[in-house]
C-alpha positions in Angstrom: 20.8 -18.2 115.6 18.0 -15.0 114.9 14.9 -14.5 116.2 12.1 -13.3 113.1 8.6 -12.9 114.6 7.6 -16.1 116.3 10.1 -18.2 114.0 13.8 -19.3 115.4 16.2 -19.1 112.4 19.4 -20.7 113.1 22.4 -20.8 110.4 23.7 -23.3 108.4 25.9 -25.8 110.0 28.8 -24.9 108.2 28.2 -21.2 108.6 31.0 -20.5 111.0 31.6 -18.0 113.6 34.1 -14.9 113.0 36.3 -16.7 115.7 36.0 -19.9 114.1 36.7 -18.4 110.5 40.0 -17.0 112.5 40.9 -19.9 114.1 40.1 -22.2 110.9 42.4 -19.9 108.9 45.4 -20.3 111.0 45.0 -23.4 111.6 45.0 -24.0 107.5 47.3 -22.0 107.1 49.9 -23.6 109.8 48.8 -26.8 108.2 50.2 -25.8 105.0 53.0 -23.8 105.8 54.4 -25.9 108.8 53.3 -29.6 108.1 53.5 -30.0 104.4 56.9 -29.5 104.2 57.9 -33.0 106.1 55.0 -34.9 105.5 56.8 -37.3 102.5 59.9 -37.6 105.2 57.4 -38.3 108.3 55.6 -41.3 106.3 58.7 -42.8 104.5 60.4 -42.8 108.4 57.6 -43.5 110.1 58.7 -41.3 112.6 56.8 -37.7 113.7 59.0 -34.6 113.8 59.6 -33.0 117.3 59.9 -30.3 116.1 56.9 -30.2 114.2 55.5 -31.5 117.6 57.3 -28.6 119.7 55.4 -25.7 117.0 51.7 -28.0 117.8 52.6 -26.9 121.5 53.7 -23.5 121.1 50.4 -22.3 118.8 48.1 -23.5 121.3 47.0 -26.6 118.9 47.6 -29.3 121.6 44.8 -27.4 124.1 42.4 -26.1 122.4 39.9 -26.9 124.8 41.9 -26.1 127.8 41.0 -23.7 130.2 42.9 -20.7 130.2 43.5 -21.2 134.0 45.3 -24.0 133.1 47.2 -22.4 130.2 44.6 -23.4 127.1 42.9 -21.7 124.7 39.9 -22.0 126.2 37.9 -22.8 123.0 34.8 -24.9 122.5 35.1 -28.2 121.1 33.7 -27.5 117.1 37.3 -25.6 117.1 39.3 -28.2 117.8 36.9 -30.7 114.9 38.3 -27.8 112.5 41.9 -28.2 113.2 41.7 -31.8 113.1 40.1 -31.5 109.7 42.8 -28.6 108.3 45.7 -30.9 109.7 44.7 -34.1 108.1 44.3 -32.5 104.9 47.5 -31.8 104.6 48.8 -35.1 106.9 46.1 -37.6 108.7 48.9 -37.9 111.0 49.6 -35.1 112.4 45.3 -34.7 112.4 45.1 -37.8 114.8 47.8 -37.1 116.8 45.8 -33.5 117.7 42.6 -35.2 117.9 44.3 -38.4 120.6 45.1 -35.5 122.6 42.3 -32.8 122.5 39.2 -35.0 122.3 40.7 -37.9 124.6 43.3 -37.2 127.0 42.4 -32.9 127.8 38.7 -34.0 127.4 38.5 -37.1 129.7 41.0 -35.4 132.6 39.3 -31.9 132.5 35.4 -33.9 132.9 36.7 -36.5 135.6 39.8 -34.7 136.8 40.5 -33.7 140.7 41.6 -30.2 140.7 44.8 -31.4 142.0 44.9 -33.6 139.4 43.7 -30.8 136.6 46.5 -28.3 138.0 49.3 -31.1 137.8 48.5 -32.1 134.5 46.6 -29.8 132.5 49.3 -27.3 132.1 51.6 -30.1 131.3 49.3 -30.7 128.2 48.9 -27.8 127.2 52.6 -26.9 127.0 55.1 -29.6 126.3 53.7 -33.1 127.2 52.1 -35.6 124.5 49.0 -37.9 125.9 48.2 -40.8 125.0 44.9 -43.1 125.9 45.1 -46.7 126.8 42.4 -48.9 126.4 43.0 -51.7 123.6 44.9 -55.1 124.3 45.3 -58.3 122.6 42.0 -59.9 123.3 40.0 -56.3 124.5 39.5 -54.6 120.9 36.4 -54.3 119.6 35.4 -56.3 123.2 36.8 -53.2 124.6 36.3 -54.0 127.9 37.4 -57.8 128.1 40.5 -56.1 130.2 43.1 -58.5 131.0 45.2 -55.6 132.4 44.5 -55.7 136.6 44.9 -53.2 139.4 45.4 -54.7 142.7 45.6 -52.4 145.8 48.7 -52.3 147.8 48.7 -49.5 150.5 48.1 -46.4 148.9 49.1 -47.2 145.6 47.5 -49.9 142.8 49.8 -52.1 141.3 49.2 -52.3 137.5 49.9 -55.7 135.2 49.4 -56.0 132.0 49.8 -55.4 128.3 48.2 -52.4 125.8 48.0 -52.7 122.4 47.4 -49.8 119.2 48.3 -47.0 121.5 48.0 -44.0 119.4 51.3 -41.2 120.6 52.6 -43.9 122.8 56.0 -43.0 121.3 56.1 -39.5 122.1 53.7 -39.0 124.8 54.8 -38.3 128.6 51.0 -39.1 130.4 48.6 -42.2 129.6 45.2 -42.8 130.5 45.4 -46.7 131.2 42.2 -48.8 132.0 42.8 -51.4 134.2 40.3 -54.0 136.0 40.5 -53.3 139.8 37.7 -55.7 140.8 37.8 -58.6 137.9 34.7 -60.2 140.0 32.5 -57.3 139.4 33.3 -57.3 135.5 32.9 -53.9 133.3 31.9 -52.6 136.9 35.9 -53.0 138.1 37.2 -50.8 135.5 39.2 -48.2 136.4 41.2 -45.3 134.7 44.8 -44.5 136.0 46.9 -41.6 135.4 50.3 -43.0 134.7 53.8 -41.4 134.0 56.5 -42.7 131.5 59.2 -42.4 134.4 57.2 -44.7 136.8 58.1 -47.9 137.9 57.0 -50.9 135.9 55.8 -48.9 133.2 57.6 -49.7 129.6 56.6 -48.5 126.1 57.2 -51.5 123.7 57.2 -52.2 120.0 56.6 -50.0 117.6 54.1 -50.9 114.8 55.0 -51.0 111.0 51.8 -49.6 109.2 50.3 -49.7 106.3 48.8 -46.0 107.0 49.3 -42.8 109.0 52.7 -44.3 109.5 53.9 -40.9 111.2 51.7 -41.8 114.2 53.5 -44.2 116.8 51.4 -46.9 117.5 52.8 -49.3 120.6 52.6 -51.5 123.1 52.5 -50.9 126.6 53.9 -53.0 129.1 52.5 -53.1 132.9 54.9 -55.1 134.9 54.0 -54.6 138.9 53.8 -50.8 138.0 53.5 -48.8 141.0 50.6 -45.9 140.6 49.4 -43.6 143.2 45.7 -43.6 144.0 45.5 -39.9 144.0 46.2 -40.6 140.3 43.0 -42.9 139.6 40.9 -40.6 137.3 37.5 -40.4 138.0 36.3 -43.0 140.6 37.7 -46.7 141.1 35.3 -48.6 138.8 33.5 -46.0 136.9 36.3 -46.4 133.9 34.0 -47.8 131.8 31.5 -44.6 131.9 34.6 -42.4 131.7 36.4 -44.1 128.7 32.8 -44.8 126.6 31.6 -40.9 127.5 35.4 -40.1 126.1 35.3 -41.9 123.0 31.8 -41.1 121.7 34.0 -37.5 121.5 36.8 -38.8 120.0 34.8 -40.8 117.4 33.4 -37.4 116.1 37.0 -36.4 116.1 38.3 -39.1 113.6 35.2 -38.2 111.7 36.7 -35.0 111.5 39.8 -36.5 110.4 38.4 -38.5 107.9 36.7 -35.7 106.4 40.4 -33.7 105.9 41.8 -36.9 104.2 38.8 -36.9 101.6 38.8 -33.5 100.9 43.0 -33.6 100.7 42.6 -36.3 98.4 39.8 -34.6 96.2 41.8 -31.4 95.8 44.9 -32.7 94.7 42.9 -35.1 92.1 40.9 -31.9 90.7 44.2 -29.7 90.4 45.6 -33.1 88.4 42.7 -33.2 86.2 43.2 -29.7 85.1 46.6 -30.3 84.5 46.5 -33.3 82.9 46.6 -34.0 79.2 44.5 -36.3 77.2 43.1 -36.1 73.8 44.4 -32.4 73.3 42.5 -31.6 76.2 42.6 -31.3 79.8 41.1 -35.0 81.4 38.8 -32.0 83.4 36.6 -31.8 79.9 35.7 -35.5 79.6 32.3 -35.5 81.3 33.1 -39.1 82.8 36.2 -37.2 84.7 34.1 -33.8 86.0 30.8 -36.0 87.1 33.0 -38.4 89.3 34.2 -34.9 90.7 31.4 -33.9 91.1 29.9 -36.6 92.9 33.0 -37.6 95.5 32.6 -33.7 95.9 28.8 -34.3 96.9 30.1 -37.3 99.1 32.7 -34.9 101.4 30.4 -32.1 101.8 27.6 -34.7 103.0 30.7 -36.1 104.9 31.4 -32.8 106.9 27.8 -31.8 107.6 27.5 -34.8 109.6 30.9 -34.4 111.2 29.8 -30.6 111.8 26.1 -31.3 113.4 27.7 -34.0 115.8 30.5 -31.5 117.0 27.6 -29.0 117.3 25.5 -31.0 119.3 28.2 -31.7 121.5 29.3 -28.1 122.6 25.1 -27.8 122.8 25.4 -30.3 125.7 23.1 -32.5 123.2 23.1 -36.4 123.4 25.7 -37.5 120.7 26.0 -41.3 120.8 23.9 -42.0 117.3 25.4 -38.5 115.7 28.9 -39.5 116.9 28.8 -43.3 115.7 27.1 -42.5 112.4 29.4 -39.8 111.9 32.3 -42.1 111.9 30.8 -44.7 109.8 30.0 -42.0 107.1 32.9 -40.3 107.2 35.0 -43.5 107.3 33.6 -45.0 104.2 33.4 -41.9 101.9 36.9 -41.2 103.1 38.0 -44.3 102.0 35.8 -44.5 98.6 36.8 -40.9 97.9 40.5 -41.4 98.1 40.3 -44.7 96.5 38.5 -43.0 93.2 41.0 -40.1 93.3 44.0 -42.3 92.9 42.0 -44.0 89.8 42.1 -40.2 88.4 45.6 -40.3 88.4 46.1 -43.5 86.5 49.2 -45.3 86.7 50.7 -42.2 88.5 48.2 -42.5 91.3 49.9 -45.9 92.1 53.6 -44.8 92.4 54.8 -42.6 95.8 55.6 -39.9 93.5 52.1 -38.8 93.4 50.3 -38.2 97.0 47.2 -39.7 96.1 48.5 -43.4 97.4 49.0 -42.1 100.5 45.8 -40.4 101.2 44.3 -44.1 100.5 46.2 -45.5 102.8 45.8 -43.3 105.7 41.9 -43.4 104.6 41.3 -46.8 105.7 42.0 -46.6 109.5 39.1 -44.1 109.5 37.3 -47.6 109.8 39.1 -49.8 112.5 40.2 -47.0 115.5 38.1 -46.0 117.9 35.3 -48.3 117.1 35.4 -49.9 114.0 32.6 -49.4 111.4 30.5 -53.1 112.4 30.9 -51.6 116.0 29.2 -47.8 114.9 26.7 -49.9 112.7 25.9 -52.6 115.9 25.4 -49.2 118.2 23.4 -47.6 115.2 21.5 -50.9 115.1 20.4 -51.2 118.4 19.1 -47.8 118.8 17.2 -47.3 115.5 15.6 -50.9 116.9 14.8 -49.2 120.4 17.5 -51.6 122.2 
């Protein structure tokens, strides 16, 4: 931003920083060099490299946000959108499983955190532990907060029962964020969040889900059976986890927006490269102006994509309200994701539909840009009722 006269001039949203140029290029670059490499193995496995996981740690990737007194990075939050969107243009894995852990778990325990909880888990984060965030079952989806999951006081612990569904790192994490009712009779208003460790009592991570897309990502069950938690590890307050986990998904939603706009733009480079390669007529399928305006246009599409991924990541380290920018950010970014990578694969041809070619898999990672974290009716209802004052 520059003052001139009496006017305010502020830069372009995508006009970034020299830090964030920096950090943008590393992360691109470690995108390339480090993930590329075992991104076929990852999705054919389903299974995410430690390794790969161990480097995430070691670069500073998995706290971006941190504080450094805690052993982060102690960046601002646009940073961490722009290694979500580097990573999942190489792998919308590996994107999701940065953004699960940045934009949820570090954001939600560093805003409603203890200190004593922040200095036992923080570091952790930062260095070698994978967090995931529990909040979905069986019946409680979209209904997020029709928990059947309950919290019943027993001395000075809660005893935790229940079952979790779609938990994103569930595999590979160490610390979970589980919602659990604590007062059924009050409603939303018993909802509480819990800080809970994979060696405790009670606590098992079940099956693993087969998936259509972003197959290196563990998606589980989580299974509650009398699991004994501490109360010094309730986060936030008992019956305020409905504020905490709707405040903490507003920020992840701009965070698979992010990621959404890494699998379009994946997708659209690797189908322009093919249409200058490819041969059709004597010439490259680049010349045929039906090829370069459908280009052109899904070009158009990610660019408007990222703008609005970029001013709702902005308004957020601005302290700005971000519920309409975050949901319609996800819906957009959802949809042209999934149109862009859908159109790219046509580009191909009948190469597009074989697993030779990387364009099938950048359509099916594209399409849980619209069911996690609020699906796209859910962005659209929340869109709804506040363009109609409600």
């Amino acid at each position: 931003m520059a003052e001139s006269g009496a006017v305010t001039i502020y830069g372009p949203l995508t006009m970034l920083t020299e830090e964030e140029r920096l950090f943008q290029a590393v992360a691109r670059e470690f995108a390339r060099k480090e993930i590329l490499p075992h991104v076929v193995e990852m999705d054919r496995e389903g299974v995410f490299n430690p390794a790969l996981l161990e480097k995430f740690f070691a670069q500073g990737f998995m706290g971006i946000e941190a504080p450094e007194a805690y052993g982060g990075s102690g960046g601002t939050f646009f940073l961490a959108i722009l290694a979500i969107e580097e990573f999942s243009r190489v792998d919308a894995s590996a994107g999701v499983v940065l953004d699960v852990q940045n934009t949820l778990v570090n954001s939600a325990l560093r805003k409603w955190g203890t200190e004593a909880q922040k200095q036992k888990f923080l570091p952790r984060l930062v260095r070698d532990t994978v967090g995931a965030y529990a909040l979905s079952e069986a019946n409680a989806g979209s209904d997020a907060f029709a928990l059947a999951t309950r919290a019943r006081e027993a001395g000075e612990h809660f005893l935790l029962n229940g079952r979790k569904l779609w938990i994103t790192n569930a595999q590979e994490a160490g610390l979970y964020i589980v919602f659990a009712n604590a007062n059924p009779a009050a409603g939303y208003r018993g909802i509480t969040a819990f800080l809970i460790e994979r060696h405790m009592p009670g606590f098992t991570v079940g099956k693993k889900e087969d998936k259509l897309g972003i197959r290196a990502s563990s998606t589980c069950e989580l299974i509650l059976e009398d699991c004994r938690v501490p109360k010094e590890n309730v986060l936030g307050e008992v019956g305020k986890g409905y504020k905490l986990a709707m405040e903490t998904l507003n920020e992840g939603r701009i965070g698979i927006a992010a990621q959404m706009v890494g699998v379009a733009c994946g997708a659209l480079e690797h189908a322009v490269h093919y249409a200058q390669e490819r041969q059709q007529f004597g010439k490259p399928i680049a010349e045929f102006q039906a090829i370069r305006f459908q280009l052109a246009r899904l070009a158009t599409e990610v660019e408007a994509a990222r703008l609005m991924a970029y001013n709702a990541a902005r308004l957020k380290d601005a302290g700005q309200p971000l519920l309409t920018s975050a949901a319609m950010a996800k819906y957009f970014c959802s949809q042209v994701a999934e149109r862009v990578a859908s159109e790219c694969l046509e580009i191909y041809g009948g190469y597009g539909f074989t697993r030779d070619y990387p364009a099938e898999k950048y359509l099916r990672d594209s399409k849980i840009g619209k069911i996690y974290e609020g699906t796209s009716f859910m962005q659209l209802q929340t869109i709804a009722k506040i363009v109609l004052g409600r």
